[in-house]
N, C-alpha and C positions, 0 to 999 in steps of 0.2 A: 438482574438480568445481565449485565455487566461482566459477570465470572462466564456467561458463554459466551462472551465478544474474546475474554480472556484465553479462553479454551481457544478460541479460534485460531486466535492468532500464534500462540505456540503449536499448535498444526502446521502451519502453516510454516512456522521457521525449522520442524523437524519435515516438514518436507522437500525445504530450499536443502539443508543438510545431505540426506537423503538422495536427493536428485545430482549435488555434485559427488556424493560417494560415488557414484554409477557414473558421472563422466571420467573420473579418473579411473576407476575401472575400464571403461572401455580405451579409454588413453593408453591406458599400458596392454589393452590387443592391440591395440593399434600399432602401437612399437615393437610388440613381439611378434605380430603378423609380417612387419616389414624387413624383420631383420631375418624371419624362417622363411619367406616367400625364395620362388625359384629366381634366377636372374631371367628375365626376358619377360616377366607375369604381366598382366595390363592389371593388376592390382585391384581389380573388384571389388576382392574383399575388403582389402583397405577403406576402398570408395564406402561401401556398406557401412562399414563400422565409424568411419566422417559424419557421417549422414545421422547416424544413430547418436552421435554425440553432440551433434551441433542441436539437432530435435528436443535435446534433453535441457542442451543450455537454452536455448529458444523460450522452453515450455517456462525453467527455470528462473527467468530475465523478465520474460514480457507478461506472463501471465500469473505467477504465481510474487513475484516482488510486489505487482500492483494491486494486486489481491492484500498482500501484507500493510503498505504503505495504505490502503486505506481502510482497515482496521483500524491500524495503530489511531491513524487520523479520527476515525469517528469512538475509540474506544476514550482519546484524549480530551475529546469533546463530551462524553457524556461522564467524563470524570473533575470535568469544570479546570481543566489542564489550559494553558494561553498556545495559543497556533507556534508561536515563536519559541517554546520551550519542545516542544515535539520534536520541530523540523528546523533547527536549528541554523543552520546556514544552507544558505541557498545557492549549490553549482549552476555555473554556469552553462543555459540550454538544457536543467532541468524541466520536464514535463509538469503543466500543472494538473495535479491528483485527480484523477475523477471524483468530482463530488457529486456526481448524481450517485455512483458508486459511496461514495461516505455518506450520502442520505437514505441513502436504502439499510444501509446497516445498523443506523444513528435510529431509524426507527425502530427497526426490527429488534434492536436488543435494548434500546432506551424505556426511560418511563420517567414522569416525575416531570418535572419545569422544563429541563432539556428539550422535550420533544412537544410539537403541535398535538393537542388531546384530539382524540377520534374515539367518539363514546354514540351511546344514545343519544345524548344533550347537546352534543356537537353535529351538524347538519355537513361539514369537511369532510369530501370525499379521499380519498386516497390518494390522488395524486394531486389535490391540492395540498394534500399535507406533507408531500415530497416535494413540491413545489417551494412552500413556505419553507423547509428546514433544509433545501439546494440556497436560500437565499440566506437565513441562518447562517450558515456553514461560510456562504463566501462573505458577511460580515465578520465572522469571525476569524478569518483568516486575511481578512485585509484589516486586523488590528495588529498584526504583525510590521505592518509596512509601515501603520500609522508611528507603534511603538519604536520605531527605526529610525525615525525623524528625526533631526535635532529639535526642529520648534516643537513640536509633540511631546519629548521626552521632558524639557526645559519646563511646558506650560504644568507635565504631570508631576515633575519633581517640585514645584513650587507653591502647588498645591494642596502637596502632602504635609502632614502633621509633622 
């Protein structure tokens, strides 16, 4: 189930592509509108074609990166991927990822040990099974922080064979 998390998510990056092909497109009305406009105009159109551009970066930025960011995240997770290999470094006044948003997806295309079983034989309703793999998700994402340690890193490497 995994290849349609896959699928997903290059949709989703041919439509971040996509969506700024159409602001530079309208960037360059915007630059030709301003340069053919009359002297004296209150520039409307201009205003219109701002509007339409900022909409697109908007849609672009807020809604379709976090849509991608937590694929990736739950596509990495039910590929047995470490949180810290994903997301690599962490900017400063980064947002943390919706994971209610990574558990809904982690179910929906997961199966196998990854995910809380919800069967006949299982009595877990639905959102207790969202619930469990929301808590899932932030253990395994604060083994990143742990893995960042020195003590942590020190006690794993001296552990190892």
């Amino acid at each position: 189930m995994t290849y349609r998390l896959k699928i997903k998510i290059k949709s989703l990056a041919a439509e971040a592509a996509i969506i700024r092909h159409e602001e530079r497109r309208v960037t360059r009305s915007i630059d030709w509108t301003k340069a053919h406009e009359p002297a004296g105009s209150n520039h409307s159109e201009v205003d219109a074609l701002r509007g339409k551009r900022w909409n697109l970066r908007a849609h672009r930025i807020y809604e379709v990166r976090s849509e991608q960011r937590a694929s990736l995240l739950a596509y990495g997770y039910l590929r047995g991927k470490a949180y810290a290999s994903i997301e690599q470094s962490s900017r400063f006044g980064r947002p943390a990822p919706n994971w209610d948003k990574v558990a809904t997806m982690a179910l929906k295309y997961g199966r196998g040990d990854k995910v809380p079983s919800f069967g006949p034989n299982n009595t877990a309703t639905e959102s207790s099974r969202k619930k469990e793999m929301h808590e899932t998700l932030k253990v395994w994402a604060a083994l990143r922080i742990m893995a960042n340690s020195p003590h942590i890193h020190n006690v794993v490497t001296q552990n190892t064979p």
